[in-house]
N, C-alpha and C positions, 0 to 999 in steps of 0.2 A: 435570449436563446435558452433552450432547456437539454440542463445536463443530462448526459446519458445515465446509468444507473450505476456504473462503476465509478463516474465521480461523484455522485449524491454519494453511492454508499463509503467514497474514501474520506469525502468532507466530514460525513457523520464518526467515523472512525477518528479522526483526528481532533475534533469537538471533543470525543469520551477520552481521548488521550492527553490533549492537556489540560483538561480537568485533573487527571493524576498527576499532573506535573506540581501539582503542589503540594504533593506526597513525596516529592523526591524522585520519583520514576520518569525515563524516558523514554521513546522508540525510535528506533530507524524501520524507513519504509524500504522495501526492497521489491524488484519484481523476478518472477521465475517461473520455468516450463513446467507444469506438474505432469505428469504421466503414471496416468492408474491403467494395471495390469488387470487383466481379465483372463480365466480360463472354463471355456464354454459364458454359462450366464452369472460363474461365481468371482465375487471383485477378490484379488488375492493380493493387492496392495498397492501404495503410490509411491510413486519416487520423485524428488523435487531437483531440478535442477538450475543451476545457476545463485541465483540473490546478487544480480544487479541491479546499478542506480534505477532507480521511478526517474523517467524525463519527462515520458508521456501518457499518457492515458491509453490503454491496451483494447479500447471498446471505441473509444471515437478520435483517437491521437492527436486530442488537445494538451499542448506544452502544460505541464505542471508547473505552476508559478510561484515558486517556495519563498521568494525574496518578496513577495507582495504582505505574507502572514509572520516577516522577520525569523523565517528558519531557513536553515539550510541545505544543501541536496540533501540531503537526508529526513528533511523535517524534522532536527531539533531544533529549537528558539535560541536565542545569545545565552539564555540564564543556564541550558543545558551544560 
């Protein structure tokens, strides 16, 4: 079956991210509403809300399967 583009593009994200894990750096994944303000045709800014847990996937809500890649809700690894 063929991922939507929001998990192709979260797997590629997560590939370039533990790659730095061996630089010592980590991430948490989070999801949130973003809402961009418009007045007439000009953007006058965004506002983020939330940064809750990733369970599912926001484009085709397939479960996020963190314990398959040995990380955790958050997609860090044990060595995190």
């Amino acid at each position: 079956m063929a991922k939507c583009k929001f998990c192709e593009m979260f797997e590629d994200i997560k590939r370039i991210h533990n790659q730095n894990r061996r630089e010592g750096f980590s991430n948490k994944y989070t999801c949130a509403l973003v809402s961009e303000t418009y007045r007439g045709e000009k953007f006058r800014g965004r506002t983020l809300y939330g940064g809750m847990e990733l369970n599912y996937c926001p484009e085709c809500g397939q479960a996020i399967d963190w314990e398959a890649k040995g990380e955790d809700d958050n997609g860090r690894t044990e060595s995190d």
